[in-house]
SETORDREN-392943 format. One record per residue: y negated, z negated, x of N, C-alpha, C in turn; residue number from 1; residue in three letters. Coordinates in steps of 0.05 Angstrom, whole numbers, plus 5000, padded with zeros to 4 digits. Example, Ala and Ser with C-alpha at 12.3 -4.5 7.8 and 13.67 -1.06 7.14 Angstrom:
R   n_y   n_z   n_x  ca_y  ca_z  ca_x   c_y   c_z   c_x  num  residu
R  5114  4844  5264  5090  4844  5246  5066  4844  5264    1     Ala
R  5045  4858  5257  5021  4857  5273  4999  4843  5258    2     Ser
//
This chain:
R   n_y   n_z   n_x  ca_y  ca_z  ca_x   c_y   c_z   c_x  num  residu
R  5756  3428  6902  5735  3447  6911  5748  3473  6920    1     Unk
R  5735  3491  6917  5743  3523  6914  5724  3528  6939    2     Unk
R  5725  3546  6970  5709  3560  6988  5713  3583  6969    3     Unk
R  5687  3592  6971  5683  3629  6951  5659  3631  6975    4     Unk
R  5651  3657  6963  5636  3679  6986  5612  3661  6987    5     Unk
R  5608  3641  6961  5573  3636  6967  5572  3602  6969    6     Unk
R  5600  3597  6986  5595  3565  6993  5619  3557  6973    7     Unk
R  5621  3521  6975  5635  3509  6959  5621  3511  6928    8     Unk
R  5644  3512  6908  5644  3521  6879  5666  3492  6867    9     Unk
R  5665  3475  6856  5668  3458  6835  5694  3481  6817   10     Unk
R  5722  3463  6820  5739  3468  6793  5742  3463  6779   11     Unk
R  5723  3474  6753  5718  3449  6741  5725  3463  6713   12     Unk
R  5732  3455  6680  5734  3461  6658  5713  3471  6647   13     Unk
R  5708  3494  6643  5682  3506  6635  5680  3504  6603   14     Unk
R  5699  3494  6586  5693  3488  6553  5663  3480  6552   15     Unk
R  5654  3459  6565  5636  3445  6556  5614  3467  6553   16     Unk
R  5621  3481  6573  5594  3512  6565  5585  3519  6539   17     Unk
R  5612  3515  6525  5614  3530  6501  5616  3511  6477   18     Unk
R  5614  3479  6485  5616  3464  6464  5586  3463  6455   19     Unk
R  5577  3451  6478  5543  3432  6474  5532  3451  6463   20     Unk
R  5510  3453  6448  5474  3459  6452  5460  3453  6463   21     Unk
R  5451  3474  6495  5432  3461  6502  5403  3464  6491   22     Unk
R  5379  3452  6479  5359  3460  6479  5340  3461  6494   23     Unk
R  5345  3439  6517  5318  3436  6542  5331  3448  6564   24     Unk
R  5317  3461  6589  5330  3474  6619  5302  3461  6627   25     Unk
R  5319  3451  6651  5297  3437  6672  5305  3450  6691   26     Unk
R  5283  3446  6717  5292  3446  6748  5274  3441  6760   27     Unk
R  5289  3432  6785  5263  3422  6803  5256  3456  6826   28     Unk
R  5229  3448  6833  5232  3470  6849  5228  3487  6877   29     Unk
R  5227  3461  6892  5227  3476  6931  5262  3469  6926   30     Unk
R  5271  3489  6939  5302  3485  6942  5319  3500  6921   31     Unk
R  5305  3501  6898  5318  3506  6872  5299  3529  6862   32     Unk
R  5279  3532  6848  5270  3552  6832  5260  3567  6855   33     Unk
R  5251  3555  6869  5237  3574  6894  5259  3580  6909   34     Unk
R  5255  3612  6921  5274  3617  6954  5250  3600  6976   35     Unk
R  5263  3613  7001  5261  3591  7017  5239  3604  7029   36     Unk
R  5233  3628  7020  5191  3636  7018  5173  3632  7000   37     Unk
R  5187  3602  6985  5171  3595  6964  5158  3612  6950   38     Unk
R  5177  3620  6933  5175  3648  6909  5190  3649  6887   39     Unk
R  5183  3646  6867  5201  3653  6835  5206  3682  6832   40     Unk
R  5238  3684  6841  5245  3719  6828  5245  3725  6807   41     Unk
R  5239  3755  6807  5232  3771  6781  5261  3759  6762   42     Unk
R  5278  3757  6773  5314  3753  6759  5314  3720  6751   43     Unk
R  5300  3701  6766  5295  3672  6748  5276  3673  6725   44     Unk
R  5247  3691  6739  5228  3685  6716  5237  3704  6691   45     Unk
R  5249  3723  6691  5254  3737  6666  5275  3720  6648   46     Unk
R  5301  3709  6661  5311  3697  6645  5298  3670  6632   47     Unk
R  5280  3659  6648  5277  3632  6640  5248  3639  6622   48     Unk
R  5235  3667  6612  5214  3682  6595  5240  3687  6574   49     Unk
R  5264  3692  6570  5282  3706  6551  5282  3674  6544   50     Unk
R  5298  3652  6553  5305  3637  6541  5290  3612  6526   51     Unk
R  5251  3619  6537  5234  3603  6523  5232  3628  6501   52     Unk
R  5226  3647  6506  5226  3664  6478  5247  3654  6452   53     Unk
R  5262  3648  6467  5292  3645  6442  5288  3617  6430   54     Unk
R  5265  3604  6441  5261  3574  6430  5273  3559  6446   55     Unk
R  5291  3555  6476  5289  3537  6493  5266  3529  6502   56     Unk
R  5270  3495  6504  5241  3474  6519  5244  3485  6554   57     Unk
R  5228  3498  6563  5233  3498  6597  5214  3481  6608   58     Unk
R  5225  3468  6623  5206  3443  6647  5217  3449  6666   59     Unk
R  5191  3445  6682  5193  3451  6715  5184  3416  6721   60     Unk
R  5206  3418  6745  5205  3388  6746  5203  3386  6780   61     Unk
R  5176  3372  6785  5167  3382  6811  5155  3354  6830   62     Unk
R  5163  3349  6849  5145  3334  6869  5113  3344  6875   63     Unk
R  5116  3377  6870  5085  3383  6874  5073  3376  6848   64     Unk
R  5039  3380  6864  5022  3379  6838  5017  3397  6816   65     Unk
R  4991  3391  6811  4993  3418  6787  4985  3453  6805   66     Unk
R  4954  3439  6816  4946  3464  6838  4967  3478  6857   67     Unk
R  4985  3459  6868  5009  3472  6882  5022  3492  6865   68     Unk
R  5036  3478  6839  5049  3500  6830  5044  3520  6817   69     Unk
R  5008  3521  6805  4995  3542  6804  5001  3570  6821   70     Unk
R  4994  3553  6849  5006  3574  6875  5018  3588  6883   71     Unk
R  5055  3582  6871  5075  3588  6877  5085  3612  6855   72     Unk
R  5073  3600  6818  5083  3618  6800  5072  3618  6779   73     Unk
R  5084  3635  6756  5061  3642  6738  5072  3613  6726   74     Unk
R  5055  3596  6702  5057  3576  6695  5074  3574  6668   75     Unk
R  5060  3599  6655  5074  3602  6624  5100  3614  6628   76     Unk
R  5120  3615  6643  5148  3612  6636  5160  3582  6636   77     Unk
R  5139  3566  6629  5145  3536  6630  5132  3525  6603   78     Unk
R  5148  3510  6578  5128  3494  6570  5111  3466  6575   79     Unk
R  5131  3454  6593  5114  3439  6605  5123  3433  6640   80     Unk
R  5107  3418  6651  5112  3416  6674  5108  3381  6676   81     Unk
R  5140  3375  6697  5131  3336  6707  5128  3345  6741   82     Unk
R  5109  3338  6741  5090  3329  6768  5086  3312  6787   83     Unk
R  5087  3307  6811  5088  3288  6826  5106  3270  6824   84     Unk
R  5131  3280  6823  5158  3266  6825  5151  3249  6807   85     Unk
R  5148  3259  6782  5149  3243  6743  5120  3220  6739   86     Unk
R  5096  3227  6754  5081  3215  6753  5055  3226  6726   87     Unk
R  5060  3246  6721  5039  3268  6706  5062  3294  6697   88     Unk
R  5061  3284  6665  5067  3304  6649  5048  3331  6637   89     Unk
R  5049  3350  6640  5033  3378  6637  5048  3390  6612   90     Unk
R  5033  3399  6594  5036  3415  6569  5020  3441  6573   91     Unk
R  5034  3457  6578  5024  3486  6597  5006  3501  6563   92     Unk
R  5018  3499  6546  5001  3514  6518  4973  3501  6519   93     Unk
R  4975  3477  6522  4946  3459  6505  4940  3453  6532   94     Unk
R  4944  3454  6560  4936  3453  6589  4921  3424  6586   95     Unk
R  4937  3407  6573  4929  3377  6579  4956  3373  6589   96     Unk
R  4951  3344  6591  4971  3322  6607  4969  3297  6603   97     Unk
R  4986  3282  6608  4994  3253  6608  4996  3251  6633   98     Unk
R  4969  3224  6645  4981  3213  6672  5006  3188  6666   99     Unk
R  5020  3185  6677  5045  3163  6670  5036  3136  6690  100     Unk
R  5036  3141  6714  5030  3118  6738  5020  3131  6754  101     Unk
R  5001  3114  6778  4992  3114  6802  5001  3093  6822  102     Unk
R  4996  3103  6847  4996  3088  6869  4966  3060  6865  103     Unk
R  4982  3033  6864  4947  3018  6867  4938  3022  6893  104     Unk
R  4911  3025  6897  4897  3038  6923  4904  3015  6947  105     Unk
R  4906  2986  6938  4904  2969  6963  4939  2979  6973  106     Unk
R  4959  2981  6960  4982  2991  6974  4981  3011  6987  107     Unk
R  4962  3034  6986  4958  3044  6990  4949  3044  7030  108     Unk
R  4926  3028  7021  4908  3016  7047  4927  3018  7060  109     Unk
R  4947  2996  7060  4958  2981  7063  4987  2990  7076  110     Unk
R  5000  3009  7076  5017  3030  7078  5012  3043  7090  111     Unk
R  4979  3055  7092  4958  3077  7120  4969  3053  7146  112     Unk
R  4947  3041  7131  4950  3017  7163  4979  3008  7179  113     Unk
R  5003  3015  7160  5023  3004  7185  5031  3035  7193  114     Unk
R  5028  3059  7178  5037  3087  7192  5018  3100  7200  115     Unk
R  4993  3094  7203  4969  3120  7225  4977  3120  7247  116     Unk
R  4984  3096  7264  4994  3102  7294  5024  3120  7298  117     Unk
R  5040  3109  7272  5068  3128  7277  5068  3156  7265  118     Unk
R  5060  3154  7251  5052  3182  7240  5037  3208  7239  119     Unk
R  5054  3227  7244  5039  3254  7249  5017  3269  7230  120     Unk
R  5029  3248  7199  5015  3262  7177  5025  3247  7161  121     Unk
R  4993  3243  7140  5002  3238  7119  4987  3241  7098  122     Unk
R  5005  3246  7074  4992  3265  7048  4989  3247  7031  123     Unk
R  4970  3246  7012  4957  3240  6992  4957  3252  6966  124     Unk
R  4972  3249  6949  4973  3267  6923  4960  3262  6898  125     Unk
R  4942  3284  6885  4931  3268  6863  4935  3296  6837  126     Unk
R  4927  3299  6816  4942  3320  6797  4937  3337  6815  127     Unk
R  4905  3344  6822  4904  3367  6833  4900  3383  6859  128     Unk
R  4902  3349  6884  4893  3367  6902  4913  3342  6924  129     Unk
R  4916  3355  6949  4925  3344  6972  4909  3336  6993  130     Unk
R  4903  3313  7001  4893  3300  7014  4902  3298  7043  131     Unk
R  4896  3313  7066  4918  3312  7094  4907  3294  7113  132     Unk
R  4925  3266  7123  4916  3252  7143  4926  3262  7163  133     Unk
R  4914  3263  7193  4928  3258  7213  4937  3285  7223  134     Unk
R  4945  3303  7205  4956  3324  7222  4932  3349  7232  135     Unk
R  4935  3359  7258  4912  3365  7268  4906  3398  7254  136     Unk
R  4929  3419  7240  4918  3442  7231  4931  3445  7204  137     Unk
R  4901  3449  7180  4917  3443  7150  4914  3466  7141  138     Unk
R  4928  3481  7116  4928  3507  7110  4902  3506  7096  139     Unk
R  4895  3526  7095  4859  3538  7079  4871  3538  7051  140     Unk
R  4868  3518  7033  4878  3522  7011  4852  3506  7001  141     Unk
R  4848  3519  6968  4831  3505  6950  4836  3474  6948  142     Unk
R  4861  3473  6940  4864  3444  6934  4877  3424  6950  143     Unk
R  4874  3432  6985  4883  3411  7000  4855  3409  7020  144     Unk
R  4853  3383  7025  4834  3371  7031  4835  3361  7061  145     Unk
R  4830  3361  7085  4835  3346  7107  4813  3324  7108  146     Unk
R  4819  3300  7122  4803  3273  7111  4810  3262  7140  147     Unk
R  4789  3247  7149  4789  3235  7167  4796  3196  7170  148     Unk
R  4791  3193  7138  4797  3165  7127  4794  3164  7103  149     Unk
R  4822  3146  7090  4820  3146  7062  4805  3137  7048  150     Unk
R  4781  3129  7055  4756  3121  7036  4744  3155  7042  151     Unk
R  4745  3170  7050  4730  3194  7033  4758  3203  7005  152     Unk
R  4771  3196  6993  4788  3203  6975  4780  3187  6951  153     Unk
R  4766  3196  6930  4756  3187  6907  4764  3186  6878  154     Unk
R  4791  3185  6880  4813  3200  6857  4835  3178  6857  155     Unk
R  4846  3170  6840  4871  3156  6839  4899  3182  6851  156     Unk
R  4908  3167  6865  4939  3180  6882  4963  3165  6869  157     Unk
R  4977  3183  6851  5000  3180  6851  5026  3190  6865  158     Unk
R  5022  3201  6886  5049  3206  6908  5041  3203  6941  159     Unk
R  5051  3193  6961  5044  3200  6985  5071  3213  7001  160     Unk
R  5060  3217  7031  5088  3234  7029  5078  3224  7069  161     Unk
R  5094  3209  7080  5094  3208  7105  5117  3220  7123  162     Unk
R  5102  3234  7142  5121  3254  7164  5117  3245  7189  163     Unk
R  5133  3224  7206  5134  3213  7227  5133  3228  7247  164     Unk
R  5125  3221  7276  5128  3238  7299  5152  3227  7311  165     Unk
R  5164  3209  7305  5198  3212  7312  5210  3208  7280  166     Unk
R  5223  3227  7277  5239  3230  7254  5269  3213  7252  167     Unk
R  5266  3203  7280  5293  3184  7277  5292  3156  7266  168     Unk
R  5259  3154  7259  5262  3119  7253  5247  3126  7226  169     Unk
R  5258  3150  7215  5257  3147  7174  5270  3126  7164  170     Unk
R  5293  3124  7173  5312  3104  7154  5296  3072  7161  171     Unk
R  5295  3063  7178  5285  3037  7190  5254  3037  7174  172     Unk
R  5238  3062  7174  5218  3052  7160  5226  3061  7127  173     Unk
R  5224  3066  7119  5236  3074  7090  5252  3050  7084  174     Unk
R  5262  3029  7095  5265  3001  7092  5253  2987  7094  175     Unk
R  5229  2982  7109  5206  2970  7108  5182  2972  7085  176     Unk
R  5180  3003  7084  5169  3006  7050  5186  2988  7034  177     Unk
R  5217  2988  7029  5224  2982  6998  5225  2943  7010  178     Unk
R  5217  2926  7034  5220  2910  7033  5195  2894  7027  179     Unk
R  5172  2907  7034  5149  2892  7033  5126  2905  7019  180     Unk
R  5133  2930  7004  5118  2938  6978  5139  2945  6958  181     Unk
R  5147  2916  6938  5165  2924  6916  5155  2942  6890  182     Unk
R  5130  2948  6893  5111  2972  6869  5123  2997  6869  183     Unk
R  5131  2998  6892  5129  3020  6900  5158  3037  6902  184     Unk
R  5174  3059  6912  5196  3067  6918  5203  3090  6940  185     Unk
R  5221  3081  6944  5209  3101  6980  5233  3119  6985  186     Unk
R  5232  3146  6985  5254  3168  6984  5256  3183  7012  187     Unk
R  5271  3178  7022  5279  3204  7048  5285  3223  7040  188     Unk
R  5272  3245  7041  5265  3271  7021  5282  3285  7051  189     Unk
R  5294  3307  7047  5297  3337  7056  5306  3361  7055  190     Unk
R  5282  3370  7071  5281  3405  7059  5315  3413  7073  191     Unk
R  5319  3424  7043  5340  3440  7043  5331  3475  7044  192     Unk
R  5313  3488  7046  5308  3514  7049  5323  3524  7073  193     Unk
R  5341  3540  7088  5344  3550  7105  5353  3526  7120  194     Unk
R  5369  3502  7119  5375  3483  7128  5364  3478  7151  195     Unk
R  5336  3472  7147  5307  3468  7172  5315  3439  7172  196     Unk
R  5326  3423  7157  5327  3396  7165  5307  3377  7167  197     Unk
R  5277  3387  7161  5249  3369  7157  5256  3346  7137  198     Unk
R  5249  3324  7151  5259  3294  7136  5227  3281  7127  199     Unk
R  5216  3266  7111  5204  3252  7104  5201  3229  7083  200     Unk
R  5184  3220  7085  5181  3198  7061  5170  3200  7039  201     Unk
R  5183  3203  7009  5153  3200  6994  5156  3172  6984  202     Unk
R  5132  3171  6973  5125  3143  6960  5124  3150  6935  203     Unk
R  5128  3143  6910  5113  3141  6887  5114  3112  6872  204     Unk
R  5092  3109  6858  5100  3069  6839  5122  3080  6826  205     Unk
R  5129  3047  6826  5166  3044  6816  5172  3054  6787  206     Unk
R  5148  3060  6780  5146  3051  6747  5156  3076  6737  207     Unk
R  5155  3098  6756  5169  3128  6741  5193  3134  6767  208     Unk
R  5207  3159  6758  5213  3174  6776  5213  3200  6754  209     Unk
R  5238  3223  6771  5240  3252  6758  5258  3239  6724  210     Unk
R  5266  3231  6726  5280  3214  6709  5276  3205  6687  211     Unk
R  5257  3189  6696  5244  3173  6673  5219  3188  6649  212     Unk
R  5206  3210  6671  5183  3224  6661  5203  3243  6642  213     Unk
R  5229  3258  6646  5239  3273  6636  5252  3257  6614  214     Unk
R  5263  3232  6610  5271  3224  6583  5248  3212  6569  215     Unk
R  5221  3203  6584  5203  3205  6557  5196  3229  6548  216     Unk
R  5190  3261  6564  5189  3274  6547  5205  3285  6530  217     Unk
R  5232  3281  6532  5251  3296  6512  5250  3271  6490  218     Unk
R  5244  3247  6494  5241  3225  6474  5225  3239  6448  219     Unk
R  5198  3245  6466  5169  3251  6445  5187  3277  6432  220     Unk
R  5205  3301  6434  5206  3319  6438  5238  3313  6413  221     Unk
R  5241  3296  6419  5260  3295  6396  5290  3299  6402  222     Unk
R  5292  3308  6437  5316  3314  6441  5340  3300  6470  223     Unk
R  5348  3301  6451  5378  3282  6460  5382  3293  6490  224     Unk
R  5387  3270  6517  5390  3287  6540  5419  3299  6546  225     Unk
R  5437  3297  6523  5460  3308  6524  5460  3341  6514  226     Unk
R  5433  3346  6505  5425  3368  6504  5407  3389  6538  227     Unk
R  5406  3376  6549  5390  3382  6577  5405  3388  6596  228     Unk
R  5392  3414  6607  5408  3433  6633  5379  3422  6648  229     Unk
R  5398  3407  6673  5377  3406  6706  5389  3417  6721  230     Unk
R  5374  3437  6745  5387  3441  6765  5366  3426  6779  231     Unk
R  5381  3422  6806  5369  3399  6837  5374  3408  6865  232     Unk
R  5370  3399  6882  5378  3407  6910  5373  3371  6936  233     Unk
R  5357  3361  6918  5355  3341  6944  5349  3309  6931  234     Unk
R  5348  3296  6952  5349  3270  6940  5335  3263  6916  235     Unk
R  5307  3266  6912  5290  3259  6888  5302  3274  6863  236     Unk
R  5331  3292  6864  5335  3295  6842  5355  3277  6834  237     Unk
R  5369  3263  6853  5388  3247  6844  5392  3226  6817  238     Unk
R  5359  3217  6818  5355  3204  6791  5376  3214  6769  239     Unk
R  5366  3245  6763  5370  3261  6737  5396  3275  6738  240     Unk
R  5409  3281  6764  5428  3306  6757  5451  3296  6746  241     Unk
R  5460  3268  6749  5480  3266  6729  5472  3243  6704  242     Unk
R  5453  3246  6701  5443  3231  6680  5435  3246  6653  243     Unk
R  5436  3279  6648  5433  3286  6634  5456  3300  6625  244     Unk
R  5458  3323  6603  5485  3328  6589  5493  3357  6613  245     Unk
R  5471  3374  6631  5493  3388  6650  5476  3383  6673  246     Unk
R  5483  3367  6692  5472  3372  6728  5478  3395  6736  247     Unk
R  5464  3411  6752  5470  3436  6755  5464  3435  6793  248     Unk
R  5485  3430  6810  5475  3430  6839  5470  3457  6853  249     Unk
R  5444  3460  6865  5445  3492  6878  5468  3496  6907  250     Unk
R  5477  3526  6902  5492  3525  6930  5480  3505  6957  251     Unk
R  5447  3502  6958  5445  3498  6978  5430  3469  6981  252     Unk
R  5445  3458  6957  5437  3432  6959  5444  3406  6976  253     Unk
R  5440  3387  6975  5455  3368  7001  5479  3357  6988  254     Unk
R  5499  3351  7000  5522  3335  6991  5520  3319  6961  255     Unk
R  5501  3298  6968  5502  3275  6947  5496  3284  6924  256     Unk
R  5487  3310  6921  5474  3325  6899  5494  3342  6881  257     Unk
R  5514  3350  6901  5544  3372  6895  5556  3343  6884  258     Unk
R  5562  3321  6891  5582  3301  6882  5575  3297  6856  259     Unk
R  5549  3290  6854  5539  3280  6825  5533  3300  6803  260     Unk
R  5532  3325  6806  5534  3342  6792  5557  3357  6777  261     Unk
R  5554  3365  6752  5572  3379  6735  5593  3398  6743  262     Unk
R  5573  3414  6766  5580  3442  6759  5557  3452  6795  263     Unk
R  5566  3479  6806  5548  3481  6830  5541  3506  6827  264     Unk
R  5521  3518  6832  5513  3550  6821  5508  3556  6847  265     Unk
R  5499  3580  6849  5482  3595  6882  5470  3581  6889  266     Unk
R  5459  3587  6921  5443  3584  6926  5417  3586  6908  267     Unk
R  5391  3582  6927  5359  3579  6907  5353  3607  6926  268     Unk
R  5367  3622  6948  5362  3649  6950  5376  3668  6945  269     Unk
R  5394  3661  6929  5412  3672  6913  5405  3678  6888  270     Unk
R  5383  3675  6867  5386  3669  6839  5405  3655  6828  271     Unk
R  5407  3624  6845  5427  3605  6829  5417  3604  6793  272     Unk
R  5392  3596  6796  5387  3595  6761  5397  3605  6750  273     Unk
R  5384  3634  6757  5389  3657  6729  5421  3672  6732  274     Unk
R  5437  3668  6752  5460  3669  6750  5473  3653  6742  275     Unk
R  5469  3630  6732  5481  3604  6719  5474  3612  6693  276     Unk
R  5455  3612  6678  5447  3616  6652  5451  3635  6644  277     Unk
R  5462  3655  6663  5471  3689  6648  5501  3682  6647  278     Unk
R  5506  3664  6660  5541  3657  6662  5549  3640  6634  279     Unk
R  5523  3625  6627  5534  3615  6599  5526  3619  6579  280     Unk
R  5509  3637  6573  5500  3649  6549  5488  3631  6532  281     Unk
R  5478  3604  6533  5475  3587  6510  5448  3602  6495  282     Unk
//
């Protein structure tokens, strides 16, 4: 490892830049495509508009839903989007989708009932809208919903996302999920923006992750994942970043994410992307 002005940097043989073809660029994006005011710069979205122009596949590969990432950026510098931590694939041209898996609702129940007393909040994800338990002030958004009990929620949920009022007993419960709902898979998620340190849980069924949604679509798609650029920043990307042909870790990603990765670019308020992809020209 190399200290340089913008954090630790990977010494690593840069050939491979210049061997592969990549045809697909992924990324995930709180931590990574977004700065940490949840915003796509003019300097990511132009490169990643140059390099779908040139006939690169771009996927945005997201724990949010679809309405969230509506929110954040324009949609068409993406051809498709995976959703709810690989639960719902999005084809941004033909604005259909593939749902992949859901949460079954009695795990669901079932999961409320042992965290309403410990929990400050808890979210409900479905393609298009957010569902808020428990927490007492929710943002005025179209597609988030505050609910007083999960029988007003009428939609199949494929992600939940629990935020404890003691953040010290994540790990102890996040073992209790993976012991006594095996459907299911339980992630200690955290925000890396501005190293705020916010810890939580998500849930999603076992049957996908970022991972799995991203090699069936390059399956349908025809292309080899030794062809695929991901960049990541936090645990739910772990699945993918060294599972495809370049992991790409942001400066301001967490440890386990720098180990398993190729290669480490800027920060996500840095223009790690588009300084990475102007660095290799593919």
């Amino acid at each position: 490892m190399k200290e340089g002005a913008y954090g630790v940097f990977k010494l690593l043989d840069i050939s491979y830049k210049k061997k592969m073809k990549y045809n697909l660029i992924s990324m995930d994006f709180d931590g990574t495509l977004l700065t940490s005011n949840k915003k796509v710069t003019e300097k990511n979205k132009n490169i990643l508009l140059k390099y779908k122009n040139s006939g690169h596949i771009i996927v945005g590969v997201t724990a949010r839903n679809l309405s969230s990432v509506k929110s954040v950026c324009d949609i068409n510098m993406f051809n498709y989007l995976i959703l709810n931590n690989g639960s719902y694939i999005y084809h941004v041209d033909s604005k259909s989708g593939t749902n992949i898996c859901n949460i079954n609702n009695d795990i669901i129940i079932d999961i409320t009932n042992y965290f309403k007393d410990i929990a400050k909040e808890i979210d409900y994800c479905s393609i298009n809208k957010y569902y808020i338990y428990k927490k007492e002030a929710v943002e005025k958004k179209d597609y988030i919903t505050q609910i007083n009990n999960i029988s007003e929620i009428k939609e199949k949920i494929s992600r939940m996302n629990i935020f404890l009022k003691n953040s010290d007993e994540i790990d102890e419960n996040k073992k209790y999920i993976e012991n006594n709902f095996p459907k299911v898979s339980a992630i200690t998620m955290l925000d890396t923006d501005n190293n705020s340190g916010n810890k939580w849980i998500a849930i999603n069924s076992k049957e996908t992750n970022k991972f799995k949604a991203l090699e069936k679509l390059c399956s349908s798609l025809n292309i080899n994942l030794n062809q695929v650029i991901y960049f990541g920043d936090s645990t739910n990307d772990l699945p993918i970043i060294n599972k495809v042909g370049l992991g790409i870790a942001m400066g301001n990603a967490i440890q386990e994410v720098k180990e398993q990765a190729k290669d480490i670019t800027l920060s996500n308020d840095e223009d790690g992307i588009a300084s990475f992809l102007e660095k290799i020209k593919n």
